[in-house]
Phi, psi and omega in degrees: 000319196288278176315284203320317172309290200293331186266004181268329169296319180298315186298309181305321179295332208294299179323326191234064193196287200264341174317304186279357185265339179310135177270156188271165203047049168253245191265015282181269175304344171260352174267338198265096174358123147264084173274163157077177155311306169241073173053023173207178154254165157237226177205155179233141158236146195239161152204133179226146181234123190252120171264136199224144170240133199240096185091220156255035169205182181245125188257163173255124217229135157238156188260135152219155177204166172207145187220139177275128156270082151308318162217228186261318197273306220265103151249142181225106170217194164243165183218175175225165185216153161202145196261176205247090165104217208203149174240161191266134181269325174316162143312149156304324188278359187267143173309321192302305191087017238258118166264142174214152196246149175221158164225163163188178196182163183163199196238147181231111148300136161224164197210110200213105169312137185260138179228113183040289163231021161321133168268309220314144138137180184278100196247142197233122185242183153197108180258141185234092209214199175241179156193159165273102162274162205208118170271113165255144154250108242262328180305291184272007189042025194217155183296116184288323164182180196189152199205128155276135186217149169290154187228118136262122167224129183246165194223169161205124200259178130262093181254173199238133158282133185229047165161174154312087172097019195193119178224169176235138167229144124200180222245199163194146196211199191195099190283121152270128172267025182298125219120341215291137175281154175297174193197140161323132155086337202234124226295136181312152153083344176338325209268337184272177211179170106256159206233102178275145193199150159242160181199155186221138189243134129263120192244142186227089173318161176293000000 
């Protein structure tokens, strides 16, 4: 999950690094959908930094994604989220020490009315994907079991343009698991959640 996060930053900066160096109507205009209203996409690229509560705690998660603007309303990409450490699952009083770690992903529509090439406004997300939980024990340094699970989580951000190519949201969402399997240590329902986010979009009209 950790690569997959790193070669997906690398591609997103490298696209909107060399994008504007492109000549027009060169390769650019022969690679580029005729999608949308006005005949092309564009694209959003994302980072968020997210608190979920995991459990009886709130775990700290970043986000990364990228998405095709099909039109001013309509985005369709994908995102991976991972969380930043572990939250403890145990009792306090208990021996065990028992930590659980989570990642997931998947592909996300989000949809806002648009007024022409506007980012602004009250945006409806869904993301639909899988993840992993991982139970650790911090007593024995060693992994106790992992459950793979499905994920919907819908949402709902406000963003705002605060520049040329740049906007800030933030949002609120509800992680659902269904599949999540029972796990050492770790409470049923553990893995679901809400979820508070900031997001900072770089954005590139058609």
């Amino acid at each position: 999950m950790v690569r997959a996060l790193l070669y997906s930053a690398i591609l997103l900066l490298g696209t909107f690094l060399l994008a504007p160096l492109l000549p027009e109507g060169g390769l650019e205009g022969q690679l580029t959908p005729r999608l949308g209203s006005d005949g092309e996409v564009g694209a959003v690229a994302s980072v968020r930094p997210v608190g979920s509560r995991v459990g009886e705690h709130v775990m700290p998660l970043v986000a990364l994604g990228f998405a095709l603007r099909v039109s001013s309303s309509l985005e369709i990409g994908g995102e991976g989220l991972l969380g930043l450490g572990r939250v403890r699952v145990s009792a306090d009083d208990s021996p065990d020490r028992a930590e659980l770690g989570l990642g997931y992903g998947g592909v996300s529509i989000r949809y806002g009315p648009g007024s022409g090439k506007g980012v602004s406004g009250l945006h409806g997300a869904v993301l639909l994907g899988a993840g992993t939980a991982r139970v650790h024990s911090t007593l024995i340094n060693a992994e106790l079991d992992a459950d793979n699970f499905f994920v919907v989580e819908p949402s709902l951000e406000y963003r705002i343009g605060i520049g040329r190519g740049l906007a800030a949201a933030a949002g609120v969402g509800y992680r659902f698991t269904p599949g999540a399997a029972a796990l050492p240590r770790v409470p049923q329902g553990a893995t679901s959640g809400p979820a508070l986010s900031l997001v900072l979009h770089l954005v590139r009209n058609p």
